[in-house]
C-alpha positions as a Markdown table, in Angstrom:
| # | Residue | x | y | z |
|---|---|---|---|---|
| 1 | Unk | 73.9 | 71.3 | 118.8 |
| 2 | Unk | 72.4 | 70.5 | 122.0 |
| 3 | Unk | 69.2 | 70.7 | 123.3 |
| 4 | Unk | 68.6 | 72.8 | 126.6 |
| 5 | Unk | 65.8 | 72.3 | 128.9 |
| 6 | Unk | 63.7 | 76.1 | 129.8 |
| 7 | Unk | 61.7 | 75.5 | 133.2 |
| 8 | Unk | 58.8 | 78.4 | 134.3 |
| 9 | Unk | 56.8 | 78.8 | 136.9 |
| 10 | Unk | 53.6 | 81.0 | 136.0 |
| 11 | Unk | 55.4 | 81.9 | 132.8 |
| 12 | Unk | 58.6 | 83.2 | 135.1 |
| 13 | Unk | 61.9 | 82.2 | 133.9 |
| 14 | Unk | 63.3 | 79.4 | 136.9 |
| 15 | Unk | 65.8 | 78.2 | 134.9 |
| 16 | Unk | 67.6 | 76.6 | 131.9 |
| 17 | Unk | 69.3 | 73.5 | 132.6 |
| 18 | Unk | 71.7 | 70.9 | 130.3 |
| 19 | Unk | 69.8 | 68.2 | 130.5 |
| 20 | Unk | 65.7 | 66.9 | 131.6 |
| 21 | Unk | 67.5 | 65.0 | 134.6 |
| 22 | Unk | 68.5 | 68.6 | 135.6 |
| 23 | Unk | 65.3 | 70.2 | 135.0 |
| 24 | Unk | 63.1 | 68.1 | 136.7 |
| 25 | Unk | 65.2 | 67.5 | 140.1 |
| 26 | Unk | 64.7 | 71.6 | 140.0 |
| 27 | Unk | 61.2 | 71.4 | 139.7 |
| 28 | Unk | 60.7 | 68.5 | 142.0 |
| 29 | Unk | 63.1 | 70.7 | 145.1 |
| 30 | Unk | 61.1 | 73.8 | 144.2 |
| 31 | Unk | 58.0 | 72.3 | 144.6 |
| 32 | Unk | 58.8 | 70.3 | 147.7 |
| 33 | Unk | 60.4 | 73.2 | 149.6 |
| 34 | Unk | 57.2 | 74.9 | 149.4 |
| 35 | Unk | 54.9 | 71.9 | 150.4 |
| 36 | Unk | 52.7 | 71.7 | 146.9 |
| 37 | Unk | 51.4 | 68.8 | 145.4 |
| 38 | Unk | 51.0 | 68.2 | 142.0 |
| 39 | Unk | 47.1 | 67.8 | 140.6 |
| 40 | Unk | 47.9 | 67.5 | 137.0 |
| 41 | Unk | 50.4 | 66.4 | 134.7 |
| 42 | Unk | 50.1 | 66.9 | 130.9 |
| 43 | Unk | 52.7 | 66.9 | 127.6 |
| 44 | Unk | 51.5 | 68.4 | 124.6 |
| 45 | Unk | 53.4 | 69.3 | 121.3 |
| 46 | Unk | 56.4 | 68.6 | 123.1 |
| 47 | Unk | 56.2 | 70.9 | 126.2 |
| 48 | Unk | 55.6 | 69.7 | 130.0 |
| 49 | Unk | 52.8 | 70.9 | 131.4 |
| 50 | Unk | 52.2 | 70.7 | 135.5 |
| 51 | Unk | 49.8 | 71.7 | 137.7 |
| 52 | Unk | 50.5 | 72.5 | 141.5 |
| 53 | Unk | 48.2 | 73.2 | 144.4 |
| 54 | Unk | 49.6 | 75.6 | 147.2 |
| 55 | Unk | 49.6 | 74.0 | 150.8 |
| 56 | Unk | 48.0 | 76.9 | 152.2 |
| 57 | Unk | 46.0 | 78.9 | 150.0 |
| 58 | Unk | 45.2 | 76.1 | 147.3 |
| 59 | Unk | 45.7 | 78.1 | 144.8 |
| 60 | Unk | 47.3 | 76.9 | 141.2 |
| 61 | Unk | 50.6 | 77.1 | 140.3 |
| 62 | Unk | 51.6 | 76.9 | 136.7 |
| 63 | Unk | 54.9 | 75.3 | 135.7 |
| 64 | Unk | 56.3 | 74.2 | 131.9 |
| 65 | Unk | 59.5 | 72.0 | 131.2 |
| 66 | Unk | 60.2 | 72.4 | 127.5 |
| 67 | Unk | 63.0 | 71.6 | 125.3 |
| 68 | Unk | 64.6 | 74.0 | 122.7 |
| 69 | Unk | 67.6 | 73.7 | 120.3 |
| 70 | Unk | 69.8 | 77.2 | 120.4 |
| 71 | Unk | 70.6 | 79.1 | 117.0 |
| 72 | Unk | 73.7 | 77.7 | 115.5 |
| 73 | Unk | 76.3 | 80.1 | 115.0 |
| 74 | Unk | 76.3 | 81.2 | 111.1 |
């Protein structure tokens, strides 16, 4: 089966894309649109980690790009 790609933003669902091409040009146009720039970058176990700083109030924003396989039909 094949692998989809869950993308959140401060542990809110963005999206769920088909493939990690997908994925990131999501996160990449979301974070763009709303001027942040990324402070740190981290992959652990698997999952995406990125940090984002706000252009106006600096605060962090939290996003994860991880991969999961769907239940197979039994």
């Amino acid at each position: 089966m094949n692998e989809l790609y869950v993308l959140t933003k401060d542990s809110e669902l963005v999206g769920v894309y088909t493939t990690h091409r997908k994925a990131t040009q999501a996160l990449i146009m979301g974070t763009i649109k709303e001027g942040m720039k990324l402070q740190d970058y981290s992959f652990e176990f698997g999952i995406e980690f990125f940090t984002y700083i706000g252009p106006e109030s600096g605060s962090p924003f939290f996003w994860e790009l991880r991969e999961v396989t769907p239940d197979a039909r039994t």
